[in-house]
C-alpha positions as CSV (number, residue, x, y, z in Angstrom):
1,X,1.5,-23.6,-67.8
2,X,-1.7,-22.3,-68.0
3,X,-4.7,-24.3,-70.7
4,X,-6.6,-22.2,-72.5
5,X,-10.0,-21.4,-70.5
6,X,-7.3,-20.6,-67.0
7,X,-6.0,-17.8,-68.9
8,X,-9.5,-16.5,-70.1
9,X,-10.9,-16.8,-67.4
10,X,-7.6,-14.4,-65.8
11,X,-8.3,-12.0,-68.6
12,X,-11.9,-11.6,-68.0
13,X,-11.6,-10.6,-64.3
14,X,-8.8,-8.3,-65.3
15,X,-10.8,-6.6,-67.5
16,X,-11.6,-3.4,-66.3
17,X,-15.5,-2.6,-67.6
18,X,-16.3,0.3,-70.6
19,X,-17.8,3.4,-69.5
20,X,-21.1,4.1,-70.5
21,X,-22.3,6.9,-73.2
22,X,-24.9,8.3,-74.7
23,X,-24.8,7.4,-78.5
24,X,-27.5,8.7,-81.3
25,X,-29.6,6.4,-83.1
26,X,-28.0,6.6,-86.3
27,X,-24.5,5.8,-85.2
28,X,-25.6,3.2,-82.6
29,X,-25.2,0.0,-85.0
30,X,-22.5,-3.0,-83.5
31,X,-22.3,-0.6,-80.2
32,X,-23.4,-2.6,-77.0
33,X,-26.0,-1.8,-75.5
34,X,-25.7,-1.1,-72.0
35,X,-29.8,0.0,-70.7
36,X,-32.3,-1.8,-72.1
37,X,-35.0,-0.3,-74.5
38,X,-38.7,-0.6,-72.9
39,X,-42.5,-0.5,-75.3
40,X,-42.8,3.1,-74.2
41,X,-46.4,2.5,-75.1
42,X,-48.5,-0.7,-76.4
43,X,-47.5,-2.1,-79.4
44,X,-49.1,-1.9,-82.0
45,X,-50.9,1.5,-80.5
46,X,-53.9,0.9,-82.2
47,X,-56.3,-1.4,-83.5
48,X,-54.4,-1.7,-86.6
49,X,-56.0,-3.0,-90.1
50,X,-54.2,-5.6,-91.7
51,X,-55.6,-6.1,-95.2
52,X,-57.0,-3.5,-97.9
53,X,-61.1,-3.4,-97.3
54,X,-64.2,-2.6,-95.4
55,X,-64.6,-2.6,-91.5
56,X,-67.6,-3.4,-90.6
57,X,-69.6,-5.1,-87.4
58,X,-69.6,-8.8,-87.2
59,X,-72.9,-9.0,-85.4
60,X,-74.1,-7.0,-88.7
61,X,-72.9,-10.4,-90.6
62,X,-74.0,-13.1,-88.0
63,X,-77.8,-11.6,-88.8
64,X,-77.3,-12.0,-92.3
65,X,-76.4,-8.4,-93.6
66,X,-75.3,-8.9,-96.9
67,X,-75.1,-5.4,-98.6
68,X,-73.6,-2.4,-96.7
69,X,-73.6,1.0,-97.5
70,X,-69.9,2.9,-97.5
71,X,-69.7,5.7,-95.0
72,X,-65.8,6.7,-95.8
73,X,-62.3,6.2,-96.4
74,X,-59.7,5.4,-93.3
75,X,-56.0,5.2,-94.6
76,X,-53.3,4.7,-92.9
77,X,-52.2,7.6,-90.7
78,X,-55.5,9.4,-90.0
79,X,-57.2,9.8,-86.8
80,X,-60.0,6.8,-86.6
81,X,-63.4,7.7,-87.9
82,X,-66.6,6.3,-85.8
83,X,-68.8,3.6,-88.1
84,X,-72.5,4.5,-87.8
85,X,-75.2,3.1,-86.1
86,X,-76.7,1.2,-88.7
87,X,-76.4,-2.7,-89.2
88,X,-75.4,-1.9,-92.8
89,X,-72.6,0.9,-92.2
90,X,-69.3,0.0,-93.2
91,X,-66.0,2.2,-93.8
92,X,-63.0,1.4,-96.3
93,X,-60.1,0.9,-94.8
94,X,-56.4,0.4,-96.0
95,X,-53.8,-1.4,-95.0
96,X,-51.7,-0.1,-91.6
97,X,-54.6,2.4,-90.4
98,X,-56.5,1.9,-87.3
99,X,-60.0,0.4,-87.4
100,X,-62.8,2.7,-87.5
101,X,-64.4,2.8,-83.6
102,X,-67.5,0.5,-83.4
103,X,-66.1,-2.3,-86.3
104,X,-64.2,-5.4,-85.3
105,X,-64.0,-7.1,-88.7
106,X,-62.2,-6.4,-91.8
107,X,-63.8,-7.9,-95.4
108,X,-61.2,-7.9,-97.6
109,X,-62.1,-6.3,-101.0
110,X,-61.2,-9.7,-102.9
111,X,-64.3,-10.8,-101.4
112,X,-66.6,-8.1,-102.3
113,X,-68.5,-6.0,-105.4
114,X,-69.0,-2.5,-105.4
115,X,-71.6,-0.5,-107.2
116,X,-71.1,3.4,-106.1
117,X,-71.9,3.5,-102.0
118,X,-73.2,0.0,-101.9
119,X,-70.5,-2.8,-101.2
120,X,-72.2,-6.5,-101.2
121,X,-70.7,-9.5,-100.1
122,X,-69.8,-12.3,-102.6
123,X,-72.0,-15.3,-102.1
124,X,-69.7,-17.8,-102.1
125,X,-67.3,-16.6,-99.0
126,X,-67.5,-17.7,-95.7
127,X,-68.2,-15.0,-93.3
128,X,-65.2,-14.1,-91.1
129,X,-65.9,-13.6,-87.4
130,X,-64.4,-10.9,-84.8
131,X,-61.1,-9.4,-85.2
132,X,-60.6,-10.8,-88.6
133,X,-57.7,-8.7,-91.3
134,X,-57.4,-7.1,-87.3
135,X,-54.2,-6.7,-85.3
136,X,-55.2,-6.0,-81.8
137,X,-53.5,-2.8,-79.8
138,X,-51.1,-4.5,-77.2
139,X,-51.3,-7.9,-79.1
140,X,-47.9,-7.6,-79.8
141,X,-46.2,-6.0,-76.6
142,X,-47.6,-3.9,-74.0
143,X,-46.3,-0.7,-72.5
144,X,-43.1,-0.8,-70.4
145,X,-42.1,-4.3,-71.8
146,X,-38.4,-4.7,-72.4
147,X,-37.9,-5.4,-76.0
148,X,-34.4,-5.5,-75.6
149,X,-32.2,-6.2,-72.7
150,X,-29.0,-4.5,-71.8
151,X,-25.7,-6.8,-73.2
152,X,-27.3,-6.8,-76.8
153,X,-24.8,-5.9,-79.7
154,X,-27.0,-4.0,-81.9
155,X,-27.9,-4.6,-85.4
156,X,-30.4,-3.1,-87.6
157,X,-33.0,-5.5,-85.9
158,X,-32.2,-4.0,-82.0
159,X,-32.2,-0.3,-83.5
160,X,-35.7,-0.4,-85.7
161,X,-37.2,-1.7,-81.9
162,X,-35.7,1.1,-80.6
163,X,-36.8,4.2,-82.9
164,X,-40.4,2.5,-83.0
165,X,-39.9,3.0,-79.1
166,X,-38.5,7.0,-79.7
167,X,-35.0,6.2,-78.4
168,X,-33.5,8.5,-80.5
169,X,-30.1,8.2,-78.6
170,X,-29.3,4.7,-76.7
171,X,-26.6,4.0,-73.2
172,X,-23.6,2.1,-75.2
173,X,-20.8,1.2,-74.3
174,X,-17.8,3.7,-74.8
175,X,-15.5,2.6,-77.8
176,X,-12.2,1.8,-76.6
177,X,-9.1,3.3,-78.4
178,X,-6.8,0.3,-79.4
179,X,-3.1,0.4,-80.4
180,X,-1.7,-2.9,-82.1
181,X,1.7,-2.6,-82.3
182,X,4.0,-4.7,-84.6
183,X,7.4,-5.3,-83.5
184,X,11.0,-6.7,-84.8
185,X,13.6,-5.1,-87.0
186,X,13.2,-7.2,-90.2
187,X,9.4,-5.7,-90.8
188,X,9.1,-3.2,-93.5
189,X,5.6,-1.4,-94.4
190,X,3.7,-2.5,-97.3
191,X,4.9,0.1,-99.7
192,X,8.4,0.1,-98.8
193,X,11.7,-1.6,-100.5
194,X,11.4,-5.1,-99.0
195,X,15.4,-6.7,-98.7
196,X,16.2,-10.0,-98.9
197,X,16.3,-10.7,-95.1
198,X,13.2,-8.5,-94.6
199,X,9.6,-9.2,-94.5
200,X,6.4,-7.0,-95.4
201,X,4.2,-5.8,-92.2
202,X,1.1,-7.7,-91.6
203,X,0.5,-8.5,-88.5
204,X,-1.1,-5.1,-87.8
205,X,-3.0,-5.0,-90.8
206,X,-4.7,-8.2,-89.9
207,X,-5.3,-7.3,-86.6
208,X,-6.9,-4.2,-86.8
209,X,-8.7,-5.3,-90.1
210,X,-10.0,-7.9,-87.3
211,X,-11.0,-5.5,-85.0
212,X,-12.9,-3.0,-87.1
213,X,-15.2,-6.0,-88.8
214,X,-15.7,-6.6,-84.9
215,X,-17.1,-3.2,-84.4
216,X,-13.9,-1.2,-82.9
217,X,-13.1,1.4,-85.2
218,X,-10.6,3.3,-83.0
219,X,-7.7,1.3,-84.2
220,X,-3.7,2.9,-84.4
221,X,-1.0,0.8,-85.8
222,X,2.2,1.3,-84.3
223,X,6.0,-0.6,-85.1
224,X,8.6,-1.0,-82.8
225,X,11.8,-1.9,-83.5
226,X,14.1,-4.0,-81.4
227,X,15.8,-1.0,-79.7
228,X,15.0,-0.5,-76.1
229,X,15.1,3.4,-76.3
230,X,12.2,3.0,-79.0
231,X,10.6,-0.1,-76.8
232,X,10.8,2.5,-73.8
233,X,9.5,5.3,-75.4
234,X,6.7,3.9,-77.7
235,X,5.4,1.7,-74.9
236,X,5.3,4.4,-72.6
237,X,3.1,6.4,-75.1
238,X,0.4,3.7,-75.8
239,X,0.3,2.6,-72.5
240,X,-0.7,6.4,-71.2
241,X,-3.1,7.2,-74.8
242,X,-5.0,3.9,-75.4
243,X,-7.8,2.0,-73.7
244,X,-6.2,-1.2,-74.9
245,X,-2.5,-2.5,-76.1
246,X,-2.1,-5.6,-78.4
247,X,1.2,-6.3,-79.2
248,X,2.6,-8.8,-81.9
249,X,6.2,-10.3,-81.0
250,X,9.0,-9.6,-78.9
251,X,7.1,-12.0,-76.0
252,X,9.9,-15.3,-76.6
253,X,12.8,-16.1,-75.0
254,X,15.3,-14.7,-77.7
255,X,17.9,-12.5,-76.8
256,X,16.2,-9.0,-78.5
257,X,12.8,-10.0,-76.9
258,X,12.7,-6.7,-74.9
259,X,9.2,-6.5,-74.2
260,X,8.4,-8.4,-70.9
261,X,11.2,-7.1,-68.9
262,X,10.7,-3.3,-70.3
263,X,6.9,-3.8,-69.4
264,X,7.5,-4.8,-66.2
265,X,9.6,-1.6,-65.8
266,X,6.5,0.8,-66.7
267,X,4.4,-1.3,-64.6
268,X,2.5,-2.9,-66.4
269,X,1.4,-6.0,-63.6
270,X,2.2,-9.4,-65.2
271,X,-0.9,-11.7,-65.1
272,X,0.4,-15.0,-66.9
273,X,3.3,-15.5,-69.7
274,X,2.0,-18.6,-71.5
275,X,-0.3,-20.7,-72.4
276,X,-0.2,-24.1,-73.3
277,X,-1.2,-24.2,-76.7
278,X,-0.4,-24.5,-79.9
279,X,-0.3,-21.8,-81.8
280,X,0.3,-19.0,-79.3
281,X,2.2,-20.8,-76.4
282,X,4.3,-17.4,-75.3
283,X,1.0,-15.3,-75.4
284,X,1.2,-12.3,-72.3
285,X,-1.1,-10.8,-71.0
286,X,-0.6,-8.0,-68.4
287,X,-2.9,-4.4,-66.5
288,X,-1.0,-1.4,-66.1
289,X,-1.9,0.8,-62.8
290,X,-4.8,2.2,-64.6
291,X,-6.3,-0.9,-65.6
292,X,-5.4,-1.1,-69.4
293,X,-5.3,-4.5,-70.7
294,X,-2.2,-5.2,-72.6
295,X,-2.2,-8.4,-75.0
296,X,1.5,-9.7,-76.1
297,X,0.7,-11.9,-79.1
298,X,3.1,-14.0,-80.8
299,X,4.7,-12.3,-83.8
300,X,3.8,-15.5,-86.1
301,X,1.2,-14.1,-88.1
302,X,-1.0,-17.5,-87.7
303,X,-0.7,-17.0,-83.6
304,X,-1.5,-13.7,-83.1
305,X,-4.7,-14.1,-84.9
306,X,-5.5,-16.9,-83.5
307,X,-5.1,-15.4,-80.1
308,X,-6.7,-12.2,-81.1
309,X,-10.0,-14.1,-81.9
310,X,-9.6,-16.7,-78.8
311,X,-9.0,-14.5,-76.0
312,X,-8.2,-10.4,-77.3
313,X,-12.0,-10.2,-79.1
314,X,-14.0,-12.1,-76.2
315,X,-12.5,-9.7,-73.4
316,X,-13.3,-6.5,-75.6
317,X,-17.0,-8.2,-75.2
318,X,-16.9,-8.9,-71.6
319,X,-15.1,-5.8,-70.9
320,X,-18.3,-4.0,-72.9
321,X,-21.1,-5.8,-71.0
322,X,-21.9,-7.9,-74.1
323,X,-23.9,-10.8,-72.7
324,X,-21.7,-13.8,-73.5
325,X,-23.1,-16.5,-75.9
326,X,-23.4,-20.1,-75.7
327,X,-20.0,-21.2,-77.5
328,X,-20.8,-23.3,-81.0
329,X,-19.6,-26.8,-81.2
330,X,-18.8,-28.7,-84.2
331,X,-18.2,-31.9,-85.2
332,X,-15.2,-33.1,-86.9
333,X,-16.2,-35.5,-89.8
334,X,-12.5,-37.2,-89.9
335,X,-9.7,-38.2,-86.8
336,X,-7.2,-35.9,-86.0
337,X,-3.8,-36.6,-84.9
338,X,-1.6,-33.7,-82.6
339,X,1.1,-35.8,-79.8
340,X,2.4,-32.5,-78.3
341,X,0.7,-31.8,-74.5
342,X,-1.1,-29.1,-75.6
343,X,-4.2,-27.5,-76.7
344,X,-4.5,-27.7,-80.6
345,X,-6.1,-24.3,-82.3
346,X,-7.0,-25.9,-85.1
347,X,-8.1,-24.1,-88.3
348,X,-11.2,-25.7,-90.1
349,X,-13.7,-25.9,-93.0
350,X,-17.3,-25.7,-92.2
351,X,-20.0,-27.6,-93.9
352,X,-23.2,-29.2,-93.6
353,X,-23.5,-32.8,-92.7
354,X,-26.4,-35.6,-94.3
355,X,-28.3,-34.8,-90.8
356,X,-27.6,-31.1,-91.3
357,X,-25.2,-31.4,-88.7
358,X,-22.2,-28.6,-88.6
359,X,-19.1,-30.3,-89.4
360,X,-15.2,-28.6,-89.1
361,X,-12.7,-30.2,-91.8
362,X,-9.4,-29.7,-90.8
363,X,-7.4,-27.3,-92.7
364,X,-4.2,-27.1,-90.9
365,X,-1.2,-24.6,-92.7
366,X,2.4,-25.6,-93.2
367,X,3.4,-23.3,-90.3
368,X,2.4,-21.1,-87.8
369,X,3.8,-18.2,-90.2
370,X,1.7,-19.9,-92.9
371,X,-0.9,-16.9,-93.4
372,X,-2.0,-17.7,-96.2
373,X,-2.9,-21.1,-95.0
374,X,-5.8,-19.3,-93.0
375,X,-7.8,-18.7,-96.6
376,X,-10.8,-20.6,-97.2
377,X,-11.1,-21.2,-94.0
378,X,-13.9,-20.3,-91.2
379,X,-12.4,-20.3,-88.1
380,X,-10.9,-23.0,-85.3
381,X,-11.9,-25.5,-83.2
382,X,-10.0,-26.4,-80.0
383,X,-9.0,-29.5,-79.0
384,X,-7.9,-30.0,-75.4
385,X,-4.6,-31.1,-74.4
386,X,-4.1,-35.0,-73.0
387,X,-5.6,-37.0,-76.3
388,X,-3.5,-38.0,-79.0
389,X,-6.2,-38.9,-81.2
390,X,-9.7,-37.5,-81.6
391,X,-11.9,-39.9,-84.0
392,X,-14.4,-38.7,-86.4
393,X,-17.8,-37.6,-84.4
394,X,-15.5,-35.4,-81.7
395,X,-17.4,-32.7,-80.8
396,X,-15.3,-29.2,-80.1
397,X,-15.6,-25.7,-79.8
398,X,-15.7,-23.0,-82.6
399,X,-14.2,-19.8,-83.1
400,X,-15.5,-18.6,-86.0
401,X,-13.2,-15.5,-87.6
402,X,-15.9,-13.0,-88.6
């Protein structure tokens, strides 16, 4: 059976890549970006004033010029006005507007009086010297720089670069359509009668809740009962609409688990059954002809998202061209205890150690159907197969669930 990083590492060169679209600026937030943003010009574009006062020549105040005479105003947003030729020429100047040609220093008004035209320096400031209260033009970045490199998921950080830059509409990666389909007869929807030997829908909603906080909005929920007719039919649909299939249950060995043999029937290629871990051992995962992934999850609610965030959410990343980063580790501040020869998804706590080290309390649930047992807690660490016992100070992996 296959450990964890053999079947997602199968997954991620199964994954077929996004297409690429144009997206406007506006709607571009948690897209990928897929061509990277470039400085169209230097940044900043000017010599830009960086404190409310009077530009002025430093060579004026190495000679001892002590009292200058105010030629003008320069705010922020008008064309740059020349200083004069006189030592003793100075213009005011606010914040953000570009310095006057012929200054190079900025006195900040703190450090001056003013009687009408005439500004004089207080006595008991030190002088500043060239380029002082001044942000140079290019300081920052210069022209045809990449800001931001293809891979990035945007955030409001990404898309202020790129309208300073005048990319009013970015290369993103196309959103995938995604059905998650919940299967089995005894699931009821959330508003309907619930029986005795019947149990409320919640799979789906957790999973697509999941994937829109993710940043995939195109999210169906489907049901299937166990019917093969139904199986036949809905599969066939999904498969042929939807970029990507996640299904929950139906992937065990019991006698109404329909779904691997009715999936092989439509094609859909088989690229493992199984993975030894705990939760999620009978996790599928199989490409029809056209390339669409499809993810069978457990139908435990604790398995499937578990597998959704260990393997479904990373290949929706790779598959987008999101630059993959380093995996966090954290460190478990007591020993854990799991016999069985498999990997152990373990849900945990974080917190900060003495050292401000990032430690993961376990917080395992009563069962893998234990949903609830998930609250208050941050994510999971996984802990390979082959130990029995992992003291305090292990180290592991995270997979954090937002």
């Amino acid at each position: 059976m296959l450990t964890p990083a053999e079947a997602e590492k199968l997954i991620l060169e199964n994954m077929a890549p996004l297409h690429r679209e144009d997206c406007p600026i506006a709607s571009a937030q948690r897209r990928i970006l897929r061509a990277e943003i470039r400085a169209d010009r230097d940044l900043p574009p000017f010599d830009r004033v960086t404190m409310d006062g009077y530009a002025l020549r430093s060579a004026a105040l190495a000679a001892g010029v002590a009292s200058f005479r105010v030629e003008g105003v320069q705010a922020a947003g008008m064309r740059a006005f020349k200083l004069g030729p006189k030592p003793d020429a100075c213009l005011e100047v606010m914040t953000g507007a570009v310095l006057p040609e012929g200054a190079d220093v900025v006195v900040p008004y703190e450090d001056t009086t003013r009687e009408g035209l005439q500004m004089t320096l207080k006595a008991d400031v030190a002088r500043p010297g060239a380029g002082s209260a001044v942000h140079p033009r290019g300081s920052d970045h210069r022209a045809g720089e990449v800001l931001v490199p293809a891979g990035t998921r945007l955030t409001g950080r990404e898309i202020a670069v790129a309208a300073a830059c005048g990319y009013g509409t970015l290369v993103v990666s196309q959103t995938p359509k995604i059905a998650v389909v919940a299967t089995g007869d005894e699931l009821v929807e959330v508003e309907s009668p619930v029986g005795p030997h019947q149990i409320r829908r919640s799979n789906d909603h957790a999973l697509r809740a999941a994937l829109l906080m993710a940043g995939y909005p195109n999210v169906a929920r489907f049901h299937l009962r166990d019917v093969r007719h139904e199986i036949e039919y809905l599969l066939w649909h999904v498969i042929a609409e939807y970029d990507v299939v996640v299904i929950t249950g139906g992937v065990s060995k019991g006698k109404f688990d329909h779904l691997p043999a009715e999936l092989d029937r439509q094609g859909v290629r088989k690229i493992f059954h199984g993975v030894a871990q705990r939760p999620g051992k009978p996790f599928w995962f199989g490409v029809t002809q056209r390339s669409t992934p499809v993810f069978a999850l457990p139908g435990n609610p604790v398995s499937a998202y578990t597998c959704l965030h260990r393997y479904v959410l990373p290949a929706l990343e790779h598959a987008g061209g999101l630059t993959p980063a380093a995996r966090r580790t954290v460190t478990l501040p007591q020993p854990v205890t799991f016999k069985p020869p498999l990997a152990y998804l373990l849900p945990v706590r974080l917190s900060s150690g003495p050292h401000g080290e990032l430690r993961a309390a376990p917080a395992p649930g009563n069962t893998s159907g234990d949903f609830a047992g998930l609250l208050g807690t941050d994510g999971f660490v996984e802990l390979p197969a082959g130990p029995k016992e992992f003291p305090a100070g292990t180290v592991a992996a995270f997979w954090p669930w937002e």
